[in-house]
VODREN-795825 format. One line per field, with one value per residue (C-alpha): residue number from 1; x, y, z. Coordinates in steps of 0.2 Angstrom, whole numbers. Last residue first. Layout:
BEGIN
num (NUM|...)
px (X|...)
py (Y|...)
pz (Z|...)
This chain:
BEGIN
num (525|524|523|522|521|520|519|518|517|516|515|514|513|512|511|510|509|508|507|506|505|504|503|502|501|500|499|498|497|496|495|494|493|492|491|490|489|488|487|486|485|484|483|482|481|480|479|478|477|476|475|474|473|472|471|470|469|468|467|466|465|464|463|462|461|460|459|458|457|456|455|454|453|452|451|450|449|448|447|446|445|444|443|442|441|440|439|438|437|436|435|434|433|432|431|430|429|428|427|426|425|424|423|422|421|420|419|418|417|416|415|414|413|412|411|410|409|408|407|406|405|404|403|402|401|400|399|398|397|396|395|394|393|392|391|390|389|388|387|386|385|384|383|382|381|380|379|378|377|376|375|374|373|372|371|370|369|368|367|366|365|364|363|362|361|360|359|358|357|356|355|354|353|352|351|350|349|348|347|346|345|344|343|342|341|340|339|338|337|336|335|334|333|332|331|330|329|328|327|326|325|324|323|322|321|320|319|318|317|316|315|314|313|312|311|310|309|308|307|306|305|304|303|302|301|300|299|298|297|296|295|294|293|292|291|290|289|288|287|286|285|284|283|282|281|280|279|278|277|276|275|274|273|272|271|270|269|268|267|266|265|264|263|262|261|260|259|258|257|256|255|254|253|252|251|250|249|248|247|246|245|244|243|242|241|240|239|238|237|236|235|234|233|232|231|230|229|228|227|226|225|224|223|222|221|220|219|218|217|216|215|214|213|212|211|210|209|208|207|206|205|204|203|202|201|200|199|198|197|196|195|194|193|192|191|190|189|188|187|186|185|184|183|182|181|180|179|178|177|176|175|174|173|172|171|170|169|168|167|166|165|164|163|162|161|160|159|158|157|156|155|154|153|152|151|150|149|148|147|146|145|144|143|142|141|140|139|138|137|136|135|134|133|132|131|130|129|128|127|126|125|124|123|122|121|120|119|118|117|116|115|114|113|112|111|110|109|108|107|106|105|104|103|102|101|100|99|98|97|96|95|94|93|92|91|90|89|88|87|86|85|84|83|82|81|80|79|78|77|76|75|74|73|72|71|70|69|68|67|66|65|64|63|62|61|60|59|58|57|56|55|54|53|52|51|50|49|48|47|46|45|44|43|42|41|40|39|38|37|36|35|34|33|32|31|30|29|28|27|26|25|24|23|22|21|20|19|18|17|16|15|14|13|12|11|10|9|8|7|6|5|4|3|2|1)
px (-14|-29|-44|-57|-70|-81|-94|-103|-94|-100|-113|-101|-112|-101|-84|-96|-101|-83|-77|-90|-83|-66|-54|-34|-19|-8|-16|-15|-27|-35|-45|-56|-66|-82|-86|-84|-70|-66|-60|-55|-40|-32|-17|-17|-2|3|-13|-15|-31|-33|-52|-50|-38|-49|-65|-54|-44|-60|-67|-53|-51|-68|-70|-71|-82|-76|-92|-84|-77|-66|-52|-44|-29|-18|-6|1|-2|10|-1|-1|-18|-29|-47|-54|-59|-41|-27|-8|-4|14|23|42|57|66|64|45|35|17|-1|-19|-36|-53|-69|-87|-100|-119|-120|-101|-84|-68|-53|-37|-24|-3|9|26|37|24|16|6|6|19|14|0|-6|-22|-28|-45|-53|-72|-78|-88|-86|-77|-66|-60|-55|-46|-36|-33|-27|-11|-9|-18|-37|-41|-48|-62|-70|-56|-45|-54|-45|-29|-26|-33|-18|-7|-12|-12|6|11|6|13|28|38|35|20|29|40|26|5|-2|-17|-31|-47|-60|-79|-94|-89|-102|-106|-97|-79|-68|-62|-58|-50|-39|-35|-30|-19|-10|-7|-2|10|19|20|26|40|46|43|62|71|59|62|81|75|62|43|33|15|5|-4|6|22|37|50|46|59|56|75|80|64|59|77|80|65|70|87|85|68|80|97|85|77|92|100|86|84|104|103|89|69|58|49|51|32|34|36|20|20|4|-1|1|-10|0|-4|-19|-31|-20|-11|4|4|12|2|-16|-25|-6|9|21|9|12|-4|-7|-19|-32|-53|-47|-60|-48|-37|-52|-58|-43|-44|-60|-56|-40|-51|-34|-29|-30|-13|-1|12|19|4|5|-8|-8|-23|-29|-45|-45|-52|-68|-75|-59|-64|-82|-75|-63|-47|-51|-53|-46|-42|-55|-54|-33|-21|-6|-5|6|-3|4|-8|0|-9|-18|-33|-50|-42|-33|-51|-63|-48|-47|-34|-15|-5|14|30|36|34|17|9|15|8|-9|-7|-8|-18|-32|-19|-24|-7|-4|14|19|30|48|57|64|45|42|56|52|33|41|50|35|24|36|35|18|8|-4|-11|0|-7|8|1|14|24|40|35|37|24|29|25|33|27|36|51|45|64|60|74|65|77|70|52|57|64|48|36|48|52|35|40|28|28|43|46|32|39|57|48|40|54|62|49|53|70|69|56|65|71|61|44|52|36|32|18|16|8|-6|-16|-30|-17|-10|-29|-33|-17|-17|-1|1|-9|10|17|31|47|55|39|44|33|32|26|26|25|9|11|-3|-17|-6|-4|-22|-26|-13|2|6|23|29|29|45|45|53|45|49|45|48|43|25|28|35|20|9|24|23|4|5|18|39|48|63|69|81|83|89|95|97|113|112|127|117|101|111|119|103|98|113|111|100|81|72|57|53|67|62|67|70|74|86)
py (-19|-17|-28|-28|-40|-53|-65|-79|-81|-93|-85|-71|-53|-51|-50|-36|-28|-28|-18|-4|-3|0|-10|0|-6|-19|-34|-48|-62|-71|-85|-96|-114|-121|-137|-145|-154|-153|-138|-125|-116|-103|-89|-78|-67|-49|-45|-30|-21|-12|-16|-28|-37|-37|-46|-59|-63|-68|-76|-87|-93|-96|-108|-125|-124|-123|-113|-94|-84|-71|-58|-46|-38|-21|-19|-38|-54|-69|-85|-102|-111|-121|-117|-112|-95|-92|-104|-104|-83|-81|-67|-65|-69|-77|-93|-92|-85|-94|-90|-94|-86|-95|-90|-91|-86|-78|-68|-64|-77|-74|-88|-82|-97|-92|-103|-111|-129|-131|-146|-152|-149|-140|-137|-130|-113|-104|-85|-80|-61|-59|-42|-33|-16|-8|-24|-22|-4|-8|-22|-11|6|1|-7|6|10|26|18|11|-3|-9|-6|-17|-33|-24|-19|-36|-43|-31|-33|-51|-50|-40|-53|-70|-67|-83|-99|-101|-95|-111|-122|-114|-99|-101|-83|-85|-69|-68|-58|-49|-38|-42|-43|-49|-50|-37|-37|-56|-48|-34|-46|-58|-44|-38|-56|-58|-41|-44|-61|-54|-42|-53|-62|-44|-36|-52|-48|-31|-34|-32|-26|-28|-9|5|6|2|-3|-11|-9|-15|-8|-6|14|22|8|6|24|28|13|19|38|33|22|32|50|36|30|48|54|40|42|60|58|66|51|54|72|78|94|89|88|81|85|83|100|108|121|116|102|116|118|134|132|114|113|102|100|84|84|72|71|67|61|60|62|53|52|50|64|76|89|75|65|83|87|71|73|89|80|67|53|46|62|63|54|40|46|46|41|39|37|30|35|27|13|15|13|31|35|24|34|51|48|37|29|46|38|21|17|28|28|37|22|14|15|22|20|18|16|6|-3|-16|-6|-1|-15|-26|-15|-16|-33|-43|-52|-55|-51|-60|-55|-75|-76|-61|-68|-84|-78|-65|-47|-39|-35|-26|-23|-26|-29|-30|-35|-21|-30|-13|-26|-32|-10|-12|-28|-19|-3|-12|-22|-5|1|-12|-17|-20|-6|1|-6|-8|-8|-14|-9|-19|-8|5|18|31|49|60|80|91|82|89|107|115|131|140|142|130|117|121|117|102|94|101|93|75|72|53|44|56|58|40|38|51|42|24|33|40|25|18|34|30|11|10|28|17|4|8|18|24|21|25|22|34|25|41|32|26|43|47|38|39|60|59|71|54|45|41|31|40|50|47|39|47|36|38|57|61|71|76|91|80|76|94|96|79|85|80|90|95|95|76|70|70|61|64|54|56|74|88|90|95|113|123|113|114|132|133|124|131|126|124|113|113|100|95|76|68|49|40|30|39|55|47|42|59|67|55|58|77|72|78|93|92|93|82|80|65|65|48|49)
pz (-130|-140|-147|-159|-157|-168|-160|-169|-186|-196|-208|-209|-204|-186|-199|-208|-193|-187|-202|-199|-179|-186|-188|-182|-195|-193|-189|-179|-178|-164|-173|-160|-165|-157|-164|-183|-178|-159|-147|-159|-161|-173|-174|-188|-189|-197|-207|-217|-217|-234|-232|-245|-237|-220|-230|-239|-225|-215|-227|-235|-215|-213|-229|-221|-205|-186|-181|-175|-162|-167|-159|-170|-165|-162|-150|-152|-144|-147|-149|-145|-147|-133|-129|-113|-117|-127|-121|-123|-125|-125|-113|-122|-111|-126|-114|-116|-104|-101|-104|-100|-101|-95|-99|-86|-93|-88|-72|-74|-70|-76|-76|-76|-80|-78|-83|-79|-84|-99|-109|-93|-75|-63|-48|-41|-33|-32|-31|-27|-31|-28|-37|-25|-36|-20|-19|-37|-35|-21|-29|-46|-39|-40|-55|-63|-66|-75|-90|-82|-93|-104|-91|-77|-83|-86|-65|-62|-70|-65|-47|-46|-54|-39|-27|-35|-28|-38|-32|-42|-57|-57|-58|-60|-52|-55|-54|-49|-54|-47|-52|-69|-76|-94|-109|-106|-122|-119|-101|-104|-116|-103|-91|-101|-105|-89|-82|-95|-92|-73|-81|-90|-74|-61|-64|-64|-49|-35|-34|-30|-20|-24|-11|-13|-16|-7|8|1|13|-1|-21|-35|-50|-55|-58|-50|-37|-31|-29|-21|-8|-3|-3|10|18|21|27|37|47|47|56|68|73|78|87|83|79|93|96|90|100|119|132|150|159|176|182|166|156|140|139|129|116|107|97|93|76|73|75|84|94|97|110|125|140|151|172|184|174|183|193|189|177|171|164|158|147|140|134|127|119|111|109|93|82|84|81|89|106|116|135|148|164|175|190|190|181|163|156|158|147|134|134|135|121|117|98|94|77|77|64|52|51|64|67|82|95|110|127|144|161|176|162|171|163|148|143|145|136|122|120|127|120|136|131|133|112|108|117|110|91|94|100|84|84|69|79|95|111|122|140|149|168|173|178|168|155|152|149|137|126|126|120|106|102|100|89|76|78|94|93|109|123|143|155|173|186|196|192|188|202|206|211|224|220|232|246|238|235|236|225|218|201|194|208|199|185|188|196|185|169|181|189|192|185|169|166|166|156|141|143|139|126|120|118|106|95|93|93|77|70|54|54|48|31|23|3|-7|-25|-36|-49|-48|-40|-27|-23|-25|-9|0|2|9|27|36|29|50|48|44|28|18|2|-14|-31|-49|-51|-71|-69|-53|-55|-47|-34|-27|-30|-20|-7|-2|13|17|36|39|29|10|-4|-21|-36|-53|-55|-67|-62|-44|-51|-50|-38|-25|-28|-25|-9|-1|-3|15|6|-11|-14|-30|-36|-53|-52|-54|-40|-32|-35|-24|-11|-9|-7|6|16|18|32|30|29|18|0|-8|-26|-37|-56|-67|-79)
């Protein structure tokens, strides 16, 4: 039975999912470093919210952790590099706190445009300052949007519903997409110098981080508001601090902070500054929405495979997790047979997709594949790690789709290129739901692959077979299955053979020393 730890405070309802599952749960909330260290080792699941830190130590000692759901959106307290290395998925839940957190934001520029926190307390304080207290209405106003994702929509569909016209940077958004949501897709020079009011909802990564400093300040319209509801880190908070000081900003909103919790920071107490401690996601209804989807998606990818909102892997639903299961298998094998067999650096790899797997999602079996190519050479990799770790090499990854062709209904064809070869590898699944092998460096035989085999290439000349048989038998090396090929009489010719005991590098030497043979390896699934 699967084990899942609940490190964060969260609604009682995710705890209940996971028992109604059928998985075993604890919840042990507020645990330091070192005791989380201690104990992380005996769970395969971990479901967090933003106060625990997943650490490369902390990961290091999950030996048996295969999947951590972050209760929100936000995952920059997951150390996502060696998550990944470590072949942990990580999941978030987008959805769940999209409309709560994008309301704030409207709620944070409201405060801000019309003074509301300064302006209240100082009417509690028995003070009647009205004319201190000049707001700006929205309406008309210019609403520039960093990061036009979930969130960022939501806000955009309200600040339209508020009659403000609507601006939004965003690399990833679409001339379509900008059109369908009623926005005007611009650069980032451009939003800053026109925005009336600026809202961040992107998420913290190398590239968005301090993407609002001195410089991007200097840019902006004199006056400007700013609001910052999605992490910190995003915004230079000295450089803030100045902006307001001369003028350059007019006031910012800020629920987020460069360190967290936010006891001391040099914005607090300014006039012109609204500040609330990381409330975004913080309703009734939010929490119990991510509490239900993180519950939901650990549960689904411990007891059934199936992954929804990874980070660092391709979703996998659970209808979609039964049918990929074989040809995941496939694909793996067909991998690590090619990374055995493969001698030299490998430049570029295309993977076909070919009938009724084609329609399937082809994603996650990419990642097996490539995950069992690199095996043989870096023991470490996983299915998870595998895409990245191929790009950092250089390795070029294409995949193709076709229909069905030739003597099966679905198959899969890897083809591996270095400086000097280029193989193919194909296979199929059989009805029995077994992987078959259908063609070995381009040449056609049917073969079932076993942990422990023998791979040769030889001269198709009488005798080879005798040879071969004679040599393992009397090494004691018993054989299970010889499977054969060759491309024409008396050419090239293939004999993968399973055996039941391990060869040893003595053993291959003397296959290698058989007038025909050409190249002789030992290989393991």
């Amino acid at each position: 039975m699967p084990k899942v730890l609940i490190a964060d405070k969260m609604s009682p309802r995710a705890e209940e999912i996971f028992k109604e599952r059928g998985l075993e749960v604890d919840v042990n909330v507020g645990l330091e470093r070192d005791e989380l260290i201690k104990i992380i080792g005996d769970y395969d699941g971990l479901a967090v919210r933003s106060a625990t830190k997943v650490t490369p130590p902390v990961l290091e000692a999950a030996t048996n952790l295969k999947v951590i759901g972050r209760a929100g959106i936000g995952v920059d307290n997951i150390d996502l590099p060696t998550a990944t290395n470590n072949g942990v998925v990580v999941m978030n839940t987008p959805f769940g706190n999209s409309i709560t957190t994008a309301e704030h934001a409207i709620a944070m520029m409201f405060a801000l445009a019309r003074q509301i926190p300064e302006a209240d307390a100082s009417t509690q304080a028995s003070k009647w300052e009205k004319s201190k207290f000049m707001g700006v209405e929205l309406t008309g106003k210019l609403l520039g949007v960093i990061g036009c994702g979930n969130i960022g929509t939501i806000v955009a569909s309200r600040g339209i519903g508020l009659k403000m016209k609507v601006i939004a940077f965003d690399p990833f958004l679409t001339a379509e997409k900008a059109i369908d949501i009623g926005v005007e897709k611009v650069e980032l020079d451009e939003l800053l110098a026109r925005a009336d009011f600026i809202t961040m909802h992107t998420p913290l990564t190398d590239k968005t981080r301090n993407i609002i400093n001195a410089d991007a300040l200097a840019k902006c319209k004199k006056g400007v508001r700013i609001i910052n509801c999605a992490r910190g880190g995003l915004i230079v908070e000295s450089d803030l601090k100045a902006a307001l000081e001369s003028g350059q900003v007019a006031g910012a909103a800020l629920d987020v902070f460069e360190e967290e919790p936010a006891k001391e920071n040099p914005l607090f107490g300014m006039d012109n500054v609204v500040c609330t401690p990381h409330l975004g996601a913080a309703t009734e209804e939010a929490q119990v929405n991510v509490a239900i989807q993180v519950a939901e998606q650990l549960s689904d990818y411990l007891m059934s495979g199936a992954v929804t909102n990874a980070i660092n892997m391709p979703s996998i639903s659970a209808e979609e997790a039964p049918k990929l299961k074989p040809f995941v298998t496939l694909a793996e094998q067909l991998g690590l047979l090619a990374g055995q067999v493969t001698a030299s650096s490998i430049k570029e790899v295309t993977i076909e997709y070919a009938g009724e797997v084609s329609e399937l999602n082809c994603a996650p079996l990419s990642s097996a594949m490539i995950s069992g190519l690199l095996r043989p050479l870096m023991s470490e990799v996983n299915m998870v790690s595998a895409p990245a770790i191929a790009k950092e090499r250089g390795m070029d990854v294409a995949e193709t789709k076709r229909g069905s062709t030739g003597a099966f209904d679905s198959y899969i064809r890897l083809v591996v290129k270095t400086e000097n070869s280029e193989r193919s590898f194909a296979g199929t699944v059989f009805s029995d739901g077994k992987p078959r092998l259908i063609q070995l460096t381009g040449i056609n035989m049917e073969a079932e692959l076993a942990p422990r085999m023998l791979f040769i290439t030889n001269n198709d000349q009488p005798g080879i077979i005798g040879s071969i048989g004679s040599l393992l038998g009397a090494h004691g090396i018993n054989i299970a299955s010889f499977n054969l090929g060759r491309e024409k009489p008396g050419g090239n010719a293939i004999a993968l053979i399973a055996v039941d005991n391990e060869i040893g590098t003595d053993i291959l030497d003397e296959v290698m020393a058989l007038e025909q043979v050409t190249l002789a390896k030992a290989l393991v699934f």
